[in-house]
N, C-alpha and C positions, 0 to 999 in steps of 0.2 A: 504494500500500500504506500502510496508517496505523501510527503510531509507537503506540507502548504509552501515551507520552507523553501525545500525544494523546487516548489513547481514555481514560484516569483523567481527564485535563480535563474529556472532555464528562462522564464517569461521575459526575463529583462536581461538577459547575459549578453545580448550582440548589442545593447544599446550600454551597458555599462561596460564591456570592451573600447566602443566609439568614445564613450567619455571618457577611461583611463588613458587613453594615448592621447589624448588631446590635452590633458592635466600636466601629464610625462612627469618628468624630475626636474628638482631644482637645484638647478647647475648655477643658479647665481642669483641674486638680489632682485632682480627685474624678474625673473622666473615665478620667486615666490611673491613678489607682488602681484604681481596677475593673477596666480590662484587665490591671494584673500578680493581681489574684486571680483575674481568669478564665481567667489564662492557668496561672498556679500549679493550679489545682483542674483544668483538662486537662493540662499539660506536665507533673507528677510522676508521674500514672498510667501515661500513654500513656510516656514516654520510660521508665520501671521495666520495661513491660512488652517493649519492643524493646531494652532490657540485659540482660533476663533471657530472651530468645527461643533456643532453640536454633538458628535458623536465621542468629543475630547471629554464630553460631562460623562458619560457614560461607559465611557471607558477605562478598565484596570490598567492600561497604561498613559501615559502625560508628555507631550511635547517635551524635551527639554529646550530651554532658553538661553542659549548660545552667543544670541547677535551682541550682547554686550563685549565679550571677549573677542568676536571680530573687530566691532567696531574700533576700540584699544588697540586690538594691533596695527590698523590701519591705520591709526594715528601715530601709533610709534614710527611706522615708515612716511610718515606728513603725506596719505594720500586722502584721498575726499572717498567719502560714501559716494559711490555710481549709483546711480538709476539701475531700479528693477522695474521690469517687466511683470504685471499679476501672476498670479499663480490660481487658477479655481479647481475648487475642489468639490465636486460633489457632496449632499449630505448626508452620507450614508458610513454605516461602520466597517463595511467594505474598504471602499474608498480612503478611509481615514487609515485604518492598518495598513493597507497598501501605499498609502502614499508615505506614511509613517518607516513602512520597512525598508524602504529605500535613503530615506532621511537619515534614519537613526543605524541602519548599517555601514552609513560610512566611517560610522566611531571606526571601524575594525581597518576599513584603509588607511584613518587616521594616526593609528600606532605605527603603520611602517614608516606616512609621512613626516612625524614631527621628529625624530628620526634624526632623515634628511637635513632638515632648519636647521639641526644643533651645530651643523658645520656652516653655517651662516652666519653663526651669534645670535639665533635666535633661542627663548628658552618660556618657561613658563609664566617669565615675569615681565619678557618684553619680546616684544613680535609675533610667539606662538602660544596668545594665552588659548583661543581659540581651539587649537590644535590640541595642545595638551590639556584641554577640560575635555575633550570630544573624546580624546585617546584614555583618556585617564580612569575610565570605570566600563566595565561593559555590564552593569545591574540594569540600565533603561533598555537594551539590547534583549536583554534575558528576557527583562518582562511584557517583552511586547513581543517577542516569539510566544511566550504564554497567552498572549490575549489573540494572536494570531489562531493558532490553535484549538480557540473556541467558535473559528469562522464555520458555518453550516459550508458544507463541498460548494455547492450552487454557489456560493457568493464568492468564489476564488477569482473568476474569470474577472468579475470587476475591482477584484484588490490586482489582479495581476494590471489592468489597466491606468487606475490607477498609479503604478509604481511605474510604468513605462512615461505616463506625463512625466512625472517626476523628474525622470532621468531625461525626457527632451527639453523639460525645461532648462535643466543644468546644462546638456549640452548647447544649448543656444546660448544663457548668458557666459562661456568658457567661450565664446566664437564670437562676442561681441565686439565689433571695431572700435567701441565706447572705453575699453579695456589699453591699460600701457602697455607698450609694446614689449617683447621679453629678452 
């Protein structure tokens, strides 16, 4: 029998391949500038849009609130909040987990990226607060595989939908010309 897990994986794996080589490594200062605005112009939409879900009341797991530790490190490097693009979300508890597991999975890419930063000078107190609160617990991770898990079958098709917006919204704002060059 396949996990719900599992089936968002395969549902979104050639659009979360397309977004991992478009993120790539940071080879230098400009590199990782570009991911905190590409991640600022997806992570303010999308994470407004799963605090402001009605299915956020109702459910055993809770957005965590991040944009503070972006916006800090953005300022540590003096760049300006960019423009996002909306983010809609369905209001369905579908939708919400799904768009949620794609959100809160990136904790788990986050541990190899902040990583990277540390040979930048970046660290948890200046540049990669962001990074290292995301990388720093996988407890929100756990418990939303838990509330995943309480999805009825029927409703996967539209959490797995949901999760695919997600990741084309990331890829678009990662590919905006709004964005410093790297």
């Amino acid at each position: 029998m396949i996990e719900i897990r599992s089936f968002l994986r395969d549902e979104t794996s050639e659009l979360h391949r397309e977004l991992d080589a478009i993120v790539g490594v940071f080879s230098n200062r400009a590199a990782y500038a570009r991911f905190l605005q590409g991640t600022f112009r997806h992570r303010a939409p999308v994470e407004a849009a799963l605090l402001n879900a009605d299915a956020a009341r109702l459910s055993s797991w809770q957005p965590r609130q991040l944009l503070p530790e972006l916006e800090a490190d953005l300022a540590d490097m003096a760049l300006p909040l960019p423009a996002a693009e909306p983010f809609h979300l369905s209001n369905d508890m579908a939708a919400f987990l799904g768009a949620a597991y794609v959100l809160e999975g990136s904790a788990l890419g986050a541990r190899v990226l902040v990583k990277g930063v540390g040979a930048l000078g970046f660290g948890p107190d200046y540049g990669a607060r962001y990074l290292s609160a995301q990388a720093g617990s996988l407890d929100s991770w756990r418990t939303l595989l838990v509330a995943l898990e309480g999805l009825d079958r029927q409703a996967w098709g539209a959490a797995a939908q949901a999760g695919r917006a997600v990741f084309v919204h990331a890829i678009q704002a990662f590919t905006s010309e709004e964005l410093s060059p790297a």
